[in-house]
C-alpha positions in Angstrom: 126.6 81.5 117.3 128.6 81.3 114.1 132.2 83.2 113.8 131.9 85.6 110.8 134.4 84.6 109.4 133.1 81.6 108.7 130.1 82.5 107.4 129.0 83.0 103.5 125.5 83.9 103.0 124.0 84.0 106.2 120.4 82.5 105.5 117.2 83.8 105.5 114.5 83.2 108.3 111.2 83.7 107.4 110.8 86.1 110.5 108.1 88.6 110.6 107.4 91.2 113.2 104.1 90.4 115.3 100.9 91.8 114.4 100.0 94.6 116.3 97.2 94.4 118.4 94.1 96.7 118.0 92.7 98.0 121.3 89.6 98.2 122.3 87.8 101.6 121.3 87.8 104.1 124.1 84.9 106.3 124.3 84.4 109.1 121.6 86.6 112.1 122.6 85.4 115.6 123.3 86.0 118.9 121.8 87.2 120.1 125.3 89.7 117.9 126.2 91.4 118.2 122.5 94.0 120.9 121.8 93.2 121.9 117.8 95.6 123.5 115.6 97.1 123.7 112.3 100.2 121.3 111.8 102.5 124.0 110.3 103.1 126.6 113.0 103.8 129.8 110.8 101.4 129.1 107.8 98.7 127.2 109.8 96.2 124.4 108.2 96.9 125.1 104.5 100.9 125.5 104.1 101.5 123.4 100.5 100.0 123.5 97.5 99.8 122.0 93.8 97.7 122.3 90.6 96.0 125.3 91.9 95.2 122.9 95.3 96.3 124.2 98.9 96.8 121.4 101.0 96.8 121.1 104.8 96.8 119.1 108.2 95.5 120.1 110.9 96.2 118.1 114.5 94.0 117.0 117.4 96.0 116.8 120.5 94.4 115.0 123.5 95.0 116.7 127.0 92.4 114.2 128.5 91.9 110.6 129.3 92.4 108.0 126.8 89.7 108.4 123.9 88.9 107.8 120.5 89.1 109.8 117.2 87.8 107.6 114.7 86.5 108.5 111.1 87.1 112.2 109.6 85.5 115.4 110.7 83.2 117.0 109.0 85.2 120.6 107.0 83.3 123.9 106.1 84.8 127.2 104.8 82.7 130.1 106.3 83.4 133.8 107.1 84.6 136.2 103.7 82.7 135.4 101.0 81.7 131.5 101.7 78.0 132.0 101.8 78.0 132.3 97.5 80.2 129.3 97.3 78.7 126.3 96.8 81.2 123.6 98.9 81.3 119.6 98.3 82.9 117.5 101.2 84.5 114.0 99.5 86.7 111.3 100.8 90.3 111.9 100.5 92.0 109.3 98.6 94.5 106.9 99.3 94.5 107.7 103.0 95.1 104.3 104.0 98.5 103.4 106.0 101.1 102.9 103.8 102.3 99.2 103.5 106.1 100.1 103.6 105.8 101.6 107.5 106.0 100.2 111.1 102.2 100.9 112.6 102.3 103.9 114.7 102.9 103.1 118.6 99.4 104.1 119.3 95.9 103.5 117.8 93.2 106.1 118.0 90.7 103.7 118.8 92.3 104.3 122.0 94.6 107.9 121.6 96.5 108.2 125.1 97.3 111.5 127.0 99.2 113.6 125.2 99.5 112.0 122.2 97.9 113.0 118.8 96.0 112.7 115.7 95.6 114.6 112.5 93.7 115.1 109.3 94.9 115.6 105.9 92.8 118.2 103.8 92.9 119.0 100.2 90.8 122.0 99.1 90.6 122.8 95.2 88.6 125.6 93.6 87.4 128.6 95.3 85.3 131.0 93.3 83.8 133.7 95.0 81.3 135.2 92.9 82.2 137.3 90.1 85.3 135.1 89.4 85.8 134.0 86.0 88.1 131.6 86.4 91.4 130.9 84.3 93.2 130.6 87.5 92.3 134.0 89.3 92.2 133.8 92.9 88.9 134.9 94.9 89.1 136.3 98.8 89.6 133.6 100.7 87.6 132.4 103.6 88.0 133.6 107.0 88.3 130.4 108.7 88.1 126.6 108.0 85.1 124.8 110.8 86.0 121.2 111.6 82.8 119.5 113.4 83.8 116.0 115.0 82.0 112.9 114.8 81.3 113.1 118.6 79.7 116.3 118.3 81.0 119.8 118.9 82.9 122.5 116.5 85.9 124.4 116.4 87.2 127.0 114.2 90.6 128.0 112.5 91.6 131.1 110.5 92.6 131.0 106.9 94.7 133.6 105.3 94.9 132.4 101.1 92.4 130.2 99.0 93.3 128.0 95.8 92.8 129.3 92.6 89.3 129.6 90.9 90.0 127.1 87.6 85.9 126.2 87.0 83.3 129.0 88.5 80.5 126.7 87.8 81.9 124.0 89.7 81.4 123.6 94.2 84.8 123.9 95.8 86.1 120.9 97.2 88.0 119.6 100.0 88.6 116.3 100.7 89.0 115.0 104.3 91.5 112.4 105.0 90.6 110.1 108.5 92.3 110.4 111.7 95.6 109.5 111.6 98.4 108.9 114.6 100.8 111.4 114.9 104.2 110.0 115.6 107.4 112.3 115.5 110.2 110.8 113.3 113.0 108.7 114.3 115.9 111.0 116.3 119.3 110.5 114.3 120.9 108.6 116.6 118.5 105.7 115.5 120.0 105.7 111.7 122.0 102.6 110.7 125.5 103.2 109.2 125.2 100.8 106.7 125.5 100.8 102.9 123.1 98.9 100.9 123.3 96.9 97.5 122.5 93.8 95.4 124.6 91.2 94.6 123.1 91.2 90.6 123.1 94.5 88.3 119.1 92.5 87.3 116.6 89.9 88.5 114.7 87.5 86.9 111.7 85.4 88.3 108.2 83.4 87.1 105.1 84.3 88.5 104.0 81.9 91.4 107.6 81.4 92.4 110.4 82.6 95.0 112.9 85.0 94.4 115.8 84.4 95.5 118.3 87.0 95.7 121.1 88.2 97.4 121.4 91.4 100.0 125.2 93.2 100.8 125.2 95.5 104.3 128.8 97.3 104.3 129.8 98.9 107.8 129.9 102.8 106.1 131.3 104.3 109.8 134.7 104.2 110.9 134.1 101.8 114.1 133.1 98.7 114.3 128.7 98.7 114.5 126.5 96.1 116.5 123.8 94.8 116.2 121.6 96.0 119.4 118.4 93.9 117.4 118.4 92.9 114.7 116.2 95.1 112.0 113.1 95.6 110.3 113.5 95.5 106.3 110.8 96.2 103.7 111.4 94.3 100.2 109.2 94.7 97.3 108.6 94.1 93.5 105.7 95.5 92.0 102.7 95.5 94.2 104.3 92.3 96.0 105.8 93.7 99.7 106.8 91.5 102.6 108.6 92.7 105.8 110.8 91.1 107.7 113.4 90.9 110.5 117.0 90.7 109.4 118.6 87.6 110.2 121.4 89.4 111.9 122.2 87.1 114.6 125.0 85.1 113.0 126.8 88.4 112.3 125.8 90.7 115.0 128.9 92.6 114.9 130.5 93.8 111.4 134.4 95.6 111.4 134.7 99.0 110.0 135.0 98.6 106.4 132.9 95.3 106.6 130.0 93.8 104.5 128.0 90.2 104.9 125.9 88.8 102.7 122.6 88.1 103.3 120.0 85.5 101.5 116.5 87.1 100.6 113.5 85.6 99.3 110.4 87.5 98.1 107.2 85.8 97.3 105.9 86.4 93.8 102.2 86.1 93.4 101.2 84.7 90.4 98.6 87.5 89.4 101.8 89.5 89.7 102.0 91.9 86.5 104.5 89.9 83.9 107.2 92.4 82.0 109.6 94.8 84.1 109.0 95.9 87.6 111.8 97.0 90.1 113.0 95.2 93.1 113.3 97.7 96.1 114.9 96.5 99.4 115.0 98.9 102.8 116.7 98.4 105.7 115.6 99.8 109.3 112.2 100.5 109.2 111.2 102.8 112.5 114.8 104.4 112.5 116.1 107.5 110.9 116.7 107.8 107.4 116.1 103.8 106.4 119.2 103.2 103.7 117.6 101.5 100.3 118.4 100.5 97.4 116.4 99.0 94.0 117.3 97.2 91.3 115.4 95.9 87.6 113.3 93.3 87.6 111.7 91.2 84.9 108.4 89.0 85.9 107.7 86.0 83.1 105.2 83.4 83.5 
């Protein structure tokens, strides 16, 4: 192991984390071994909203055997005055994983005991009839019905409706799929280090390398260790790679301390060409991952 002391740049490793592995799916799971709710426990399914939009989550906890929750249910507004409003179903958008995020610790093509899932919802537009629009609200619904793919339905009340913007128009809710539900990272998993760039700017051609520089500073007044060494997330653009941190050569930094770390990003070369910003995160999986960015210009 190298002393730090004697250390520069410690180099960069092109270490990855593995892949995870996708079980095999389980069978379907059942209405009556899932515990259904809304996510937020005051306001229910619906507790945000924006543009006139509520939006909601609702969670599928599983009190049974292993099982699987794949796809999105199937939503319906009924009760109040639902039977004159005309209701379209569509795909949520952009409900894929994000790229910039460890993969949950569970899949549900195999959702354990105890563990759950949810679904986002966005519902837009409610006009009961009579509404003219301009933004007046109509009575809302007495309940939301969420069928699942396996079959059976369940019910959960509603108490406020989005606003009525195009009385001509079906009301709309889009279903996101079943998504693991993974509590965040408790505090004692954030990192006490400081984050920052060893340039104010970057430059790079398209089909290249970039290779930059990364400075940790110990920000706690103790010395920190390296337990493992840590997932980081660098991006420019639309270009992301994740990595673990070379840490080994350091593994221990002094209060006060920083170490320099090589990077290098690949840069595709259908990359967009002008400005795009270099972001760099450290810790992904732990709480509050410390960041930073800096300006970036593409040529080629």
């Amino acid at each position: 192991m190298l002393a730090l002391a004697a250390v520069t740049v410690i180099p960069w490793v092109p270490a990855s984390p593995p892949a995870p592995v996708a079980p095999p799916v389980a069978r379907p799971c059942r209405l009556a071994q899932l515990h259904v709710g809304g996510a937020d426990p005051l306001k229910g399914v619906f507790f945000n909203g924006a543009t006139g939009s509520l939006v909601g989550r609702v969670t599928f906890r599983n009190m049974g055997r292993v099982c699987s929750l794949l796809g999105r249910p199937r939503v319906r507004f009924v009760g109040g005055p639902s039977a004159t409003v005309r209701q379209l179903q569509k795909r949520l958008r952009g409900d894929a994983p994000a790229l910039d995020v460890l993969p949950p610790p569970f899949s549900v093509r195999a959702l354990p005991h105890g563990r759950s899932a949810s679904v986002e919802i966005w519902w837009s537009n409610w006009c009961a009839a009579a509404n003219a629009g301009d933004g007046r609200l109509s009575q809302p619904p007495a309940a939301v019905e969420l069928a699942l793919p396996s079959g059976g339905t369940t019910r959960l009340d509603v108490s406020s409706s989005p606003r009525c913007d195009v009385p001509a128009a079906p009301s709309t809710v889009s279903v996101g799929a079943f998504t693991p539900l993974v509590p965040g990272p408790r505090q004692s998993t954030r990192l006490p280090l400081s984050v920052g760039f060893d340039r104010a700017s970057y430059r790079v051609t398209a089909g290249t390398v970039l290779h930059y520089r990364l400075i940790l500073r110990n920000k706690s007044t103790r010395p920190f260790h390296f337990t493992r060494c840590p997932l980081y997330f660098e991006s420019l653009g639309s270009a992301h790679e994740i990595h673990v941190l070379n840490c080994g050569p350091v593994r221990t930094l002094a209060r006060g301390a920083s170490a320099t770390f090589a990077m290098e990003l690949r840069v595709p070369r259908r990359l967009r060409r002008g400005r795009a910003a270099l972001f760099w995160e450290l810790g992904l999986g732990t709480y509050l991952p410390q960041s930073s960015g800096a300006p970036a210009t593409v040529t080629g």
